[in-house]
C-alpha positions in Angstrom: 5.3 67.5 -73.6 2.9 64.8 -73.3 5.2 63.6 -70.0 5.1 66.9 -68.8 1.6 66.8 -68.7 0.9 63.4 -67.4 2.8 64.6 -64.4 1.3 67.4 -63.9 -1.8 65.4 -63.8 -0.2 63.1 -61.0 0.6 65.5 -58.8 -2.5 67.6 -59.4 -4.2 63.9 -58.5 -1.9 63.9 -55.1 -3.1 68.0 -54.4 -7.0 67.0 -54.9 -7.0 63.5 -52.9 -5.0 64.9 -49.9 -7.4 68.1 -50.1 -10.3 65.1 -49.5 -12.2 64.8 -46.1 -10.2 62.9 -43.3 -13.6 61.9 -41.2 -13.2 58.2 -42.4 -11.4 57.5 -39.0 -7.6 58.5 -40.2 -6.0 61.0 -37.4 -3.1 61.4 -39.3 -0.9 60.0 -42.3 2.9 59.9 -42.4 5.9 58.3 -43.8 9.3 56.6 -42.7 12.3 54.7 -44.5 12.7 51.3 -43.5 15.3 51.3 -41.1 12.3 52.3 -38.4 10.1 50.3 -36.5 7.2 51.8 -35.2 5.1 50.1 -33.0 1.2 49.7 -33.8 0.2 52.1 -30.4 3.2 54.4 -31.1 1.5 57.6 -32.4 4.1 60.0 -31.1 6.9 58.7 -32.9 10.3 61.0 -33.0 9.9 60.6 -36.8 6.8 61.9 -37.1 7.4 65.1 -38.5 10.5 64.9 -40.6 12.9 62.0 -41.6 15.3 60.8 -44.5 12.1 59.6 -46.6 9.6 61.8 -45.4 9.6 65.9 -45.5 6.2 66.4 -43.8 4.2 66.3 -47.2 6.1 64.3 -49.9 7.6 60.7 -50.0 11.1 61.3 -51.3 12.8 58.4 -52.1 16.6 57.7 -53.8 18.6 54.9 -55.1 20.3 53.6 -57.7 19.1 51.6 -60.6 19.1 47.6 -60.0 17.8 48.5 -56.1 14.9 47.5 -54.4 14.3 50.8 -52.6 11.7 50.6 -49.8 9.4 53.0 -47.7 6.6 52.7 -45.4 3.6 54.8 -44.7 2.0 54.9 -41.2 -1.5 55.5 -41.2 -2.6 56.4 -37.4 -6.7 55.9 -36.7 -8.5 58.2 -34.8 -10.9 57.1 -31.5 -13.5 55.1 -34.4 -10.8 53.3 -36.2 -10.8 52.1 -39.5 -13.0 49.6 -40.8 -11.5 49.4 -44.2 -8.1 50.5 -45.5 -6.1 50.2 -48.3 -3.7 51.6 -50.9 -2.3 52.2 -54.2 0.3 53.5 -56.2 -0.5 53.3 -60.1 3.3 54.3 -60.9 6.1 57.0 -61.0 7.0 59.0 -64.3 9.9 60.8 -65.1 9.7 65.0 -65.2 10.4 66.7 -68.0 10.8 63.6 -69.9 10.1 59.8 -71.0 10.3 57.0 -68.5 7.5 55.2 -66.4 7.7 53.0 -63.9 4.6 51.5 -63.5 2.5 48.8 -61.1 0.9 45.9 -61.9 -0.9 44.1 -59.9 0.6 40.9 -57.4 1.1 37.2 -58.4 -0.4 34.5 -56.8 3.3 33.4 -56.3 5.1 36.1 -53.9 8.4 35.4 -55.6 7.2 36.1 -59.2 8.2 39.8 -59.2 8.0 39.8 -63.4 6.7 42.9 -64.5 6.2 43.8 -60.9 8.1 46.5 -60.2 6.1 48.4 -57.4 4.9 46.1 -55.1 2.6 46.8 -51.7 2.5 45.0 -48.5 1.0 45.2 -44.7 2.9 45.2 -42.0 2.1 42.1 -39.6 2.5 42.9 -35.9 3.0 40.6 -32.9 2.8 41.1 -29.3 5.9 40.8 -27.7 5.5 40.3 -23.9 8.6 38.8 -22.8 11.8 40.3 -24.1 14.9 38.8 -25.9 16.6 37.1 -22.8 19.9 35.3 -24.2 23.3 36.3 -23.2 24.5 35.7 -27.1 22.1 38.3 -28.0 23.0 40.7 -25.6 22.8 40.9 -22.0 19.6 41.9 -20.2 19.8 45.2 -18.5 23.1 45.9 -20.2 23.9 49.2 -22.6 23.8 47.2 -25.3 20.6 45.9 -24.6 17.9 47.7 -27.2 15.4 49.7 -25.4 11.5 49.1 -25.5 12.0 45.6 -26.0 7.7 44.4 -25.5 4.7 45.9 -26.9 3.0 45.2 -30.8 6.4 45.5 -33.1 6.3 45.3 -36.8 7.7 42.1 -38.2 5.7 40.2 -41.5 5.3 41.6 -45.0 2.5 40.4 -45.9 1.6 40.6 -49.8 -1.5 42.9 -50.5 -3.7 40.0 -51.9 -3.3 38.0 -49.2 -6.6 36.4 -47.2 -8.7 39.0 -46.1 -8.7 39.5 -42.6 -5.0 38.4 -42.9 -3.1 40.8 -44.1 -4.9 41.0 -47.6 -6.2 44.7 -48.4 -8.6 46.2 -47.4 -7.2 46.3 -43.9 -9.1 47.1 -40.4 -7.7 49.4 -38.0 -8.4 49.4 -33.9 -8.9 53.3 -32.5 -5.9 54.5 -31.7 -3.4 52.4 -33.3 -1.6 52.4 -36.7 -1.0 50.4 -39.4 2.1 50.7 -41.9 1.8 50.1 -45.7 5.0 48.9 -46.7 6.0 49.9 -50.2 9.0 48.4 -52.7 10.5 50.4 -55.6 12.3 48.2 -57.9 14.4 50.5 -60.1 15.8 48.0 -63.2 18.4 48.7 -65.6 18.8 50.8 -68.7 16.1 53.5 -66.7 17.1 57.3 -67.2 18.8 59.1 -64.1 16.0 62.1 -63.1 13.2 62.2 -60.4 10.2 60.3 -61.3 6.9 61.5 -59.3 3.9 59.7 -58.6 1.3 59.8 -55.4 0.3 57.1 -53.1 -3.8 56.7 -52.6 -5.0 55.5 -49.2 -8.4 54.7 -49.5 -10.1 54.3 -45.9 -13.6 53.9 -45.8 -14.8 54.9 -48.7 -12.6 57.8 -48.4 -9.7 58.6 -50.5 -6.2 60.9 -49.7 -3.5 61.3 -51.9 0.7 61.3 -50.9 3.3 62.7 -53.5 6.1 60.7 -53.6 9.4 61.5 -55.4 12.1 59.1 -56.6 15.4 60.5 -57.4 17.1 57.7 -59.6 20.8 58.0 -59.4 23.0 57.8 -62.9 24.6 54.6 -61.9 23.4 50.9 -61.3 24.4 48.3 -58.6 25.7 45.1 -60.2 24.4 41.8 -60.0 27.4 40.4 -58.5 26.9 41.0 -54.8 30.0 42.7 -52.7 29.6 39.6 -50.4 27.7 36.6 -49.6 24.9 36.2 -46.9 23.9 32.8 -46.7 21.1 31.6 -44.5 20.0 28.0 -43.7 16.9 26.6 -45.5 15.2 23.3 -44.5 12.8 22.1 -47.9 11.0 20.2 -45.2 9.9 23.0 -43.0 7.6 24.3 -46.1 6.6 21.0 -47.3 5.3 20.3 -43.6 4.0 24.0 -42.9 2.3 24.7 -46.2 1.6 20.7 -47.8 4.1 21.0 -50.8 7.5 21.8 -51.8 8.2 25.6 -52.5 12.0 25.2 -53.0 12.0 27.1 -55.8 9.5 30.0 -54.5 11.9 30.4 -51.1 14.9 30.8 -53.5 13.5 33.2 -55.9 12.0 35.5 -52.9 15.5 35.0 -51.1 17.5 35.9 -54.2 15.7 39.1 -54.8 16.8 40.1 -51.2 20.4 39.2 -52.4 20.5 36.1 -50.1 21.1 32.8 -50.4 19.3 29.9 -48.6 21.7 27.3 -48.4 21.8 23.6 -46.9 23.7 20.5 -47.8 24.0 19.7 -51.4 24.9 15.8 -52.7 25.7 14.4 -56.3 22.1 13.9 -56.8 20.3 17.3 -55.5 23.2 19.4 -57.1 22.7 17.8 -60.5 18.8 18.3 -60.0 18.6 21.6 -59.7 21.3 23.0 -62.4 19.4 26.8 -62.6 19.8 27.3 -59.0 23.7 27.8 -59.9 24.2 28.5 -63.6 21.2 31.1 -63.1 18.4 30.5 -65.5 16.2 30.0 -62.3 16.5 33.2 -61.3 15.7 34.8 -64.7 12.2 36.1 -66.2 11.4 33.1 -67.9 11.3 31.0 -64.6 9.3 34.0 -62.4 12.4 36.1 -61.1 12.8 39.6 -62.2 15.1 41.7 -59.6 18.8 42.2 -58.6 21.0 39.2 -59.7 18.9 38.5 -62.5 20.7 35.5 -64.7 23.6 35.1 -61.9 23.3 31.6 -59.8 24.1 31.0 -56.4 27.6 30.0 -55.4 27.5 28.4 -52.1 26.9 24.7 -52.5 28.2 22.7 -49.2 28.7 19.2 -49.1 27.3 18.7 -45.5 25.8 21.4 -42.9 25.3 21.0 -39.0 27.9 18.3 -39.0 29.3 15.8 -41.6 26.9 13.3 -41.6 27.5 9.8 -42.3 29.8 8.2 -44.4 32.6 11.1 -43.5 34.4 9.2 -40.3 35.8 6.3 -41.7 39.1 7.7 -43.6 39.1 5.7 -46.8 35.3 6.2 -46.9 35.8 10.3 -46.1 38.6 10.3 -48.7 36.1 8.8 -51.8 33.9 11.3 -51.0 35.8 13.9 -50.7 37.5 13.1 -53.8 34.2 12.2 -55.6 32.7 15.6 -54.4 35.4 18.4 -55.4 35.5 16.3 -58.9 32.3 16.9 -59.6 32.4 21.0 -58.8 35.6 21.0 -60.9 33.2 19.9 -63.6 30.1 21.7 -62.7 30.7 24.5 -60.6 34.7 25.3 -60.5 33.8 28.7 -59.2 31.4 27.4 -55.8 32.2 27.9 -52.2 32.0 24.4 -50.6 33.3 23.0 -47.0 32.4 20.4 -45.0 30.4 21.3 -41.8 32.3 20.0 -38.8 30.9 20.3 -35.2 33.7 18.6 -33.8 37.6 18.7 -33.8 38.9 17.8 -37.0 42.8 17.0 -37.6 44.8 18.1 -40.5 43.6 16.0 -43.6 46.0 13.9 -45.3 44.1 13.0 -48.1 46.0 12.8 -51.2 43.7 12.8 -54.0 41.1 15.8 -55.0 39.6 15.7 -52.1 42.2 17.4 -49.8 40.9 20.4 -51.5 37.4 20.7 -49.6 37.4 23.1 -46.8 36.6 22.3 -43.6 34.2 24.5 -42.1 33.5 25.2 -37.8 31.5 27.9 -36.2 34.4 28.8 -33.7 36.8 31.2 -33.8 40.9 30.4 -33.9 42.2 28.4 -31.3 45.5 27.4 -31.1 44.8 23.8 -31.1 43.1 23.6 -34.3 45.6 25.8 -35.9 45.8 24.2 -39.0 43.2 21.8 -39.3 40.2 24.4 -40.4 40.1 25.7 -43.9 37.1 28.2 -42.6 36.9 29.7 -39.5 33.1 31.1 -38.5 33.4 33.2 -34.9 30.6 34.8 -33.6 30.7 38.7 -33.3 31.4 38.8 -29.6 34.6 36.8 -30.7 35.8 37.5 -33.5 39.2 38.9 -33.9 39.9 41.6 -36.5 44.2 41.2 -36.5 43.1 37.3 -36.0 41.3 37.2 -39.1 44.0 38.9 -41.1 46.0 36.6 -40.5 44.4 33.7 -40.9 43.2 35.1 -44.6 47.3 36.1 -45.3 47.8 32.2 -44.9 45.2 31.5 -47.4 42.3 30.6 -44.8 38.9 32.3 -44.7 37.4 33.7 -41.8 33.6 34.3 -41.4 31.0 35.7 -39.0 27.8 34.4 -38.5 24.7 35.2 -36.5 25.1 38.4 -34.3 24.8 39.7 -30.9 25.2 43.3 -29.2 26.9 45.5 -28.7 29.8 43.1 -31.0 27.0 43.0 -33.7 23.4 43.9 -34.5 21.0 41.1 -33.7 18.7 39.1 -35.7 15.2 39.6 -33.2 11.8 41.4 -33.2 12.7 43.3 -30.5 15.8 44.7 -31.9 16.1 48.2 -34.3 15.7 47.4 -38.1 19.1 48.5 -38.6 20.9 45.8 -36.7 21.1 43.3 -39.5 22.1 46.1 -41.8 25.0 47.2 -39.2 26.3 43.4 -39.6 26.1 43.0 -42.9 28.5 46.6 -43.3 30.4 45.4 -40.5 31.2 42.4 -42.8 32.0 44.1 -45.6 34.3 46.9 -43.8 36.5 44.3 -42.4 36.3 41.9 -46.0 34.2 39.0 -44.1 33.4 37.5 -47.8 30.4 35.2 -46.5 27.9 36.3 -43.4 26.1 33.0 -42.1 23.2 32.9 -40.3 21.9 30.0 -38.7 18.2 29.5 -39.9 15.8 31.5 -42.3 12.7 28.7 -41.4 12.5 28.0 -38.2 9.3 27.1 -37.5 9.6 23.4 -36.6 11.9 24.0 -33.5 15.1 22.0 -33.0 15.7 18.6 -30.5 16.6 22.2 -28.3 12.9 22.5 -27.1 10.9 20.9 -24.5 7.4 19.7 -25.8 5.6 20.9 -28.7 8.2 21.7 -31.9 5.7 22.7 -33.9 5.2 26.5 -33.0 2.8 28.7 -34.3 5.3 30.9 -35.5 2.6 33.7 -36.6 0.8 33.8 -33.0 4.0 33.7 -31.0 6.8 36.1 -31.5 9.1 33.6 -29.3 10.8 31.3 -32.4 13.6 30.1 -30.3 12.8 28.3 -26.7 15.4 26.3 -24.8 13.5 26.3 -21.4 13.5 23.6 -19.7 16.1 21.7 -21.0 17.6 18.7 -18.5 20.6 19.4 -16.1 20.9 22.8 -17.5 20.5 26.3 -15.4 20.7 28.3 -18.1 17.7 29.7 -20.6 17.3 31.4 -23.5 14.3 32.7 -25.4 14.9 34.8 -28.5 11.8 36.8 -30.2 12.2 36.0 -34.1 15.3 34.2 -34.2 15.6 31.6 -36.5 12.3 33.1 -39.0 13.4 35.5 -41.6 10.5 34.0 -43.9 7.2 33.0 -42.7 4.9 30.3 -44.1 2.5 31.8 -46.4 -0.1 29.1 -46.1 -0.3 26.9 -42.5 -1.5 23.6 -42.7 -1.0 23.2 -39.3 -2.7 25.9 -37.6 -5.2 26.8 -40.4 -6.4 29.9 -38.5 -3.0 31.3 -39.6 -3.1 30.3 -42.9 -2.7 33.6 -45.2 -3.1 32.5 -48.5 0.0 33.1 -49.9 1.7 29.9 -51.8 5.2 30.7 -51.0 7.1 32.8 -48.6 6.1 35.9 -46.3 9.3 38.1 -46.2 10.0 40.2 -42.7 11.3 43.8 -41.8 14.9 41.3 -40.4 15.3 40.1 -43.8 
């Protein structure tokens, strides 16, 4: 009875605040799953009205326990603006019976989700004025080309208690424009199946409406285990020179929760250091980390990455190596996917000893010439080969995708639909691609690739990837957001940037 009444009380709460004035500059309130991306000067949006997540009055909401179900809520200004927004939700109870869950309020630590189970963020948007223009992401002017490619797109999640005036609550709003409140459930385990009902409060100036929301939890719960891996590259040394200090263990934690792995080459000494990061305990409540894969550790641990490095092309030298590294997983980690990264042509190895069983790992699809001499085949979308891979995997090799590009693929960009990564990643798991790859989560100190300044202000311009200019080469690409799935919470390096966060700003790609 006493839950009965409690939400009775929310949704009476909901009733009275949306019954409040709307003069503090809001023209109209709305809601949208997050597979949309609505652009900050889009206020007649085809989703408007009606959607999967929004029925004209009430958030509704569904998933299964151990998700991290998300929703955002568009808040359109009127010709004043708004000079102060913000929001909260102070939880969802279950009708007609026990079960809460309940917000508290952020971390100073993005990743440190303990306790945390409703967690609010802005929406960060950046002006894209030159499109996507990169044959491997699809071809300008082409059908596969996504349409509305420049304007002010959604792309950071930035943690309500951020720096003001960068993304912290309370937020200011230009006339005319939007702004998006991004919202994540986090079901748990062991929570009874039923609809749990709540309301959202958007407070703008002064001024406070209410929005129901409903959350149908579902009588089953997604494992820890995931279907498949994703694994993205992560260099330590982009934080340490973007925010002063290593974060290793933030970036993991905020990745994990996604159901990610950051990934870059592991030796003796680094795998031996950081023992949680495999067996688990790092990602468990006592070390910060409370979300899906709680107390499972990360299984991708390769022994180089962007080529072999040294020591690996002298053959006796290659041979103790390899030897010394697959003895050591045998003892540690029997159960970890390892290869060597090889940009070049490798030939069938004859090493006898326990080293002939490392993989050896290319981003190229089958070729005849190599038939034989790669363990791990990686093909881009646009070439890989379903009956190819089928084949390969009958004679006991692995075949992988990795990065994207349309119409093959979604792709990884600002300027692309929020469902394109999803599309890839179901791809993947339709046609038993057991590990998606993509090339760089952290991109913010550009590769050899660019001409001039590396270090790019990554939160002032969307363009992340910039090969323009490049010697004896006609060709050009620039590619909004690839490379950046995580953004550097605090910037050392351009200060005016700097958001307060110590750790990692998640994005609407990741």
């Amino acid at each position: 009875m006493r839950s009965s009444r409690a939400a009775t009380a929310a949704l009476a709460l909901a009733s009275a605040l949306a019954t409040a004035r709307a003069e503090a500059g809001v023209a109209a309130v709305w809601a949208v799953n997050d597979g949309e991306k609505v652009k900050q000067d889009d206020l007649a949006h085809p989703a408007k009205g009606r959607n999967s997540a929004w029925d004209g009055k009430t958030i509704r909401l569904f998933g299964a326990g151990n998700e991290v179900i998300a929703v955002q809520v568009i808040v359109e200004a009127d010709a004043k603006g708004i000079d102060a927004l913000s929001a909260s939700m102070p939880g969802l109870r279950r009708r007609g019976g026990e079960g809460r869950i309940a917000y508290a309020p952020p971390a100073a630590d993005p990743s440190d989700a303990v306790g945390r189970p409703i967690q609010l963020f802005s929406v960060h948007y950046m002006n894209v004025t030159q499109p996507t223009h990169a044959d491997w992401a699809w071809k300008p002017d082409s059908p596969a080309s996504p349409k509305d490619l420049t304007g002010w797109k959604p792309v950071q999640l930035v943690p309500e208690n951020a720096r003001a005036g960068r993304g912290g609550f309370p937020l200011k709003v230009a006339p005319r424009r939007s702004q998006a409140v991004w919202i994540e459930v986090y079901t748990g385990r062991g929570r009874r199946p039923g609809i749990y009902e709540g309301a959202l409060a958007l407070k703008a100036d002064g001024e406070t409406r209410g929005v129901p929301v409903e959350l149908e939890l579902m009588d089953f719960t997604l494992p820890d285990a995931n279907s498949m891996d994703a694994m993205v590259y992560y260099e330590p040394d982009q934080a340490e020179l973007y925010q002063g200090r290593n974060l290793d263990d933030a970036f993991h934690r905020f990745a994990h929760r996604q159901r990610v792995e950051l990934v870059h080459a592991y030796d003796e000494a680094k795998l031996e250091a950081h023992p949680g990061r495999f067996d688990g305990s790092d990602f468990t409540r006592a070390r910060g980390y409370e979300g899906p894969g709680e107390g499972v550790g990360n299984r991708i641990a390769p022994a180089s990455f962007y080529g072999p490095g040294r020591g690996w092309d002298d053959r006796a030298t290659a041979w103790r190596r390899a030897d010394a590294w697959m003895s050591l997983l045998a003892a540690l980690l029997p159960k970890a996917i390892t290869f060597l990264y090889m940009p070049d042509e490798p030939r069938p190895p004859p090493n006898p000893g326990p080293g002939r069983r490392l993989p050896v790992f290319v981003t190229k699809h089958w070729v005849k010439e190599l038939d034989g001499a790669i363990d791990i085949w990686c093909a881009a979308p646009q070439y890989y080969d379903i009956a190819r891979a089928e084949e390969q995997r009958a004679r006991g090799r692995r075949y992988w995708t990795y990065n994207g590009g349309r119409p093959a693929a979604g792709a990884m960009t600002i300027d692309a639909p929020a469902t394109d990564p999803r599309a890839t990643i179901w791809g993947c798991f339709k046609h038993h691609v057991d590990v998606y790859f993509y090339w760089h989560g952290v991109h913010w100190r550009h590769n050899s690739q660019k001409q001039g300044q590396r270090n790019q202000d990554v939160w002032a311009d969307p363009i992340t990837f910039d090969n323009r200019g490049q010697p004896n080469k006609e060709d050009f690409g620039i590619l909004n957001g690839d490379g950046v799935l995580l953004y550097p919470g605090e910037e050392k390096l351009h200060p005016a940037e700097d958001r307060g966060v110590p750790g990692p700003v998640g994005t609407i790609q990741l």
